[in-house]
C-alpha positions in Angstrom: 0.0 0.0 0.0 0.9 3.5 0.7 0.6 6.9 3.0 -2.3 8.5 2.0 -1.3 12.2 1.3 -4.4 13.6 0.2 -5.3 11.6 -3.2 -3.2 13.1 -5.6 0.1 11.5 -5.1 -0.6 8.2 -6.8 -1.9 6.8 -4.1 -4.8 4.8 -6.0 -2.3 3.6 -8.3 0.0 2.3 -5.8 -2.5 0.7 -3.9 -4.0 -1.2 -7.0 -0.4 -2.0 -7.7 0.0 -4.1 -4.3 -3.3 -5.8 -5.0 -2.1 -6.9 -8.5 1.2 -8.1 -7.7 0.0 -10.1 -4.8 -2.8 -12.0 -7.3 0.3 -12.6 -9.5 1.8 -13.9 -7.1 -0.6 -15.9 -6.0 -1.2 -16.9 -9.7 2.2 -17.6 -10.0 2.3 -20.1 -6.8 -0.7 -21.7 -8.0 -2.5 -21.2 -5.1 -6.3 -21.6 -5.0 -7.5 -19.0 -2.3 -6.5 -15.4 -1.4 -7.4 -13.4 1.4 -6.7 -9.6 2.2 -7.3 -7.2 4.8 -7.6 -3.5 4.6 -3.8 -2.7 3.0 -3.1 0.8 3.9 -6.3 1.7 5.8 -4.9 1.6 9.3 -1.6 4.2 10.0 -1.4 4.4 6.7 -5.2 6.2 6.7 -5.8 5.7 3.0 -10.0 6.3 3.2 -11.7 3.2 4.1 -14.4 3.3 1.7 -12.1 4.5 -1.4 -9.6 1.7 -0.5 -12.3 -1.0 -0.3 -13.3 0.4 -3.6 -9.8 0.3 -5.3 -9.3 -3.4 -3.3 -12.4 -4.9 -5.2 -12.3 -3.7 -8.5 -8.5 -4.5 -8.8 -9.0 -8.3 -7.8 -12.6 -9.1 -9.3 -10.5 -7.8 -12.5 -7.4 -10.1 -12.1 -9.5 -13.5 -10.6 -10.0 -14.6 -13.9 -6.8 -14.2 -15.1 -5.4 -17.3 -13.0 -7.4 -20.6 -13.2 -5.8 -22.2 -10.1 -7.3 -18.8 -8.2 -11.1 -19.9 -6.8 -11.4 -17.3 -4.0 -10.4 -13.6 -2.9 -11.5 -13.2 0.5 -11.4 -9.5 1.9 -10.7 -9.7 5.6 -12.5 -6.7 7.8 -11.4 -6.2 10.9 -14.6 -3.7 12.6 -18.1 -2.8 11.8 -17.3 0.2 9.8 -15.2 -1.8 7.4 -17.4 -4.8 7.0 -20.0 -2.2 5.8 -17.7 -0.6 3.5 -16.9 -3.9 1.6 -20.4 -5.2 1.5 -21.8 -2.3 0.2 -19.6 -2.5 -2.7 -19.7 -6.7 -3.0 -23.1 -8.5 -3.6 -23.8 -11.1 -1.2 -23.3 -14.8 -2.6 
């Protein structure tokens, strides 16, 4: 991830980045589930709801690029966030 520092330091970029490389990875290992917690929304203070939207449209992108790859799973560690990525993710 990164700092935030107000949106217009690449921010979005770089945090799409770490989500990309880390489904390569996991592409690349062959591995058949993911999971991922909030990167950068702690200290870091990237905006919850802006991250969660960056986090899911990066990886629902990407999960069909690796056939091994079944399963992202976003990890949420309050309230707040749980809302924030089931707002954006339809329930299945």
């Amino acid at each position: 991830g990164g700092v935030w520092r107000g949106g217009q330091a690449g921010e979005d970029s770089l945090l799409a980045s770490c989500y990309r490389r880390s489904m390569e990875e996991a592409g690349r290992l062959g591995a058949r589930h993911i999971a991922f917690p909030g990167i950068s929304t702690g200290v870091y203070r990237f905006p919850l709801e802006r991250a969660a939207r960056i986090a899911i449209a990066t990886v629902s992108a990407d999960l069909a690029k690796y056939s091994d790859l079944e399963r992202a799973i976003f990890v949420t560690f309050d309230a707040r966030a749980t809302a924030a990525y089931q707002a954006l993710l339809p329930i299945i």
